[in-house]
Legacy VTK file of the C-alpha trace (Angstrom):
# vtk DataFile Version 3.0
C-alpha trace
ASCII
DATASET POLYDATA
POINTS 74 float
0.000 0.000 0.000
1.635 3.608 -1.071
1.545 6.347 1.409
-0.397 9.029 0.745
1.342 12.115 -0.729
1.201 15.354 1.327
0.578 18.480 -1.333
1.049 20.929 1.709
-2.700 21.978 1.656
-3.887 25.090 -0.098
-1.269 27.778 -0.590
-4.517 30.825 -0.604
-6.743 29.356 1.591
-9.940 30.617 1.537
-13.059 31.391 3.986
-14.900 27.448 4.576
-17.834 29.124 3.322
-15.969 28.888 0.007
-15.065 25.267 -0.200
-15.064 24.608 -3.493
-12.464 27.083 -4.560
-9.335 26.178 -2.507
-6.676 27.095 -5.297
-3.377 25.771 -5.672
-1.851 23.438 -3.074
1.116 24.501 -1.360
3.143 22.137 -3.166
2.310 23.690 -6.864
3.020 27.395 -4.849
6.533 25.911 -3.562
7.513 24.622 -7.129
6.361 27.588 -9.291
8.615 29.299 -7.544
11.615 27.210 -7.863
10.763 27.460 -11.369
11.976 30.574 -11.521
15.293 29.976 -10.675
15.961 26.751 -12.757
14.851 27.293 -15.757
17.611 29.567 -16.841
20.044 27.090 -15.384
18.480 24.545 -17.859
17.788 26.942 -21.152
21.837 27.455 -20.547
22.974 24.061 -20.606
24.984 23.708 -24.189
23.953 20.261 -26.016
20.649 19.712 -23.708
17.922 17.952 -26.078
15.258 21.012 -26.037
12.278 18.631 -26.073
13.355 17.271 -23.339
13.702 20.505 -20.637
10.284 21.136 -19.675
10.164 17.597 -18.412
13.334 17.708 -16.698
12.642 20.931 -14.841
9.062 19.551 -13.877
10.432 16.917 -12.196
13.172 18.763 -10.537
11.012 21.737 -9.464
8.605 19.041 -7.707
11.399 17.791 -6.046
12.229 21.105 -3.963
8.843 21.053 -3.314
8.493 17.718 -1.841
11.548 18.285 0.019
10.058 22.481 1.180
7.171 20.621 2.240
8.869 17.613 4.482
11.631 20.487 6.229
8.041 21.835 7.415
6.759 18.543 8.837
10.095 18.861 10.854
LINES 1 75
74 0 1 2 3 4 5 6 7 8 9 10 11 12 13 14 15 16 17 18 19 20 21 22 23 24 25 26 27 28 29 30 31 32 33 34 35 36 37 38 39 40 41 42 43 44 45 46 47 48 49 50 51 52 53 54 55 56 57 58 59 60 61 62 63 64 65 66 67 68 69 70 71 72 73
């Protein structure tokens, strides 16, 4: 049985008379803004196979985010 990812809860939370518009999780927050950073780092590698970047950085990005979100559970 797989555990049960932890997506940080919403990053905007909004009023609970609002449920159904809870926004981004935390997790999506966290990587969009590691984004930022590391996509230049990736557009200037020389020899990098351009279909292949926005998959790389996706994974990477999501990785800082899993890792933002389980320094927090510390």
């Amino acid at each position: 049985m797989s555990e049960k990812k932890n997506y940080g809860g919403p990053a905007f939370p909004l009023p609970p008379y609002l449920p159904e518009f809870q926004g981004m999780t935390l997790r999506d927050y966290f990587a969009g803004q590691a984004m930022i950073i590391l996509a230049s780092d990736y557009i200037s590698v020389e020899g990098l196979d351009a279909k292949k970047v926005p998959g790389l950085i996706a994974q990477d990005v999501y990785a800082i985010a899993d890792a933002m979100i389980a320094e927090r559970e510390k």
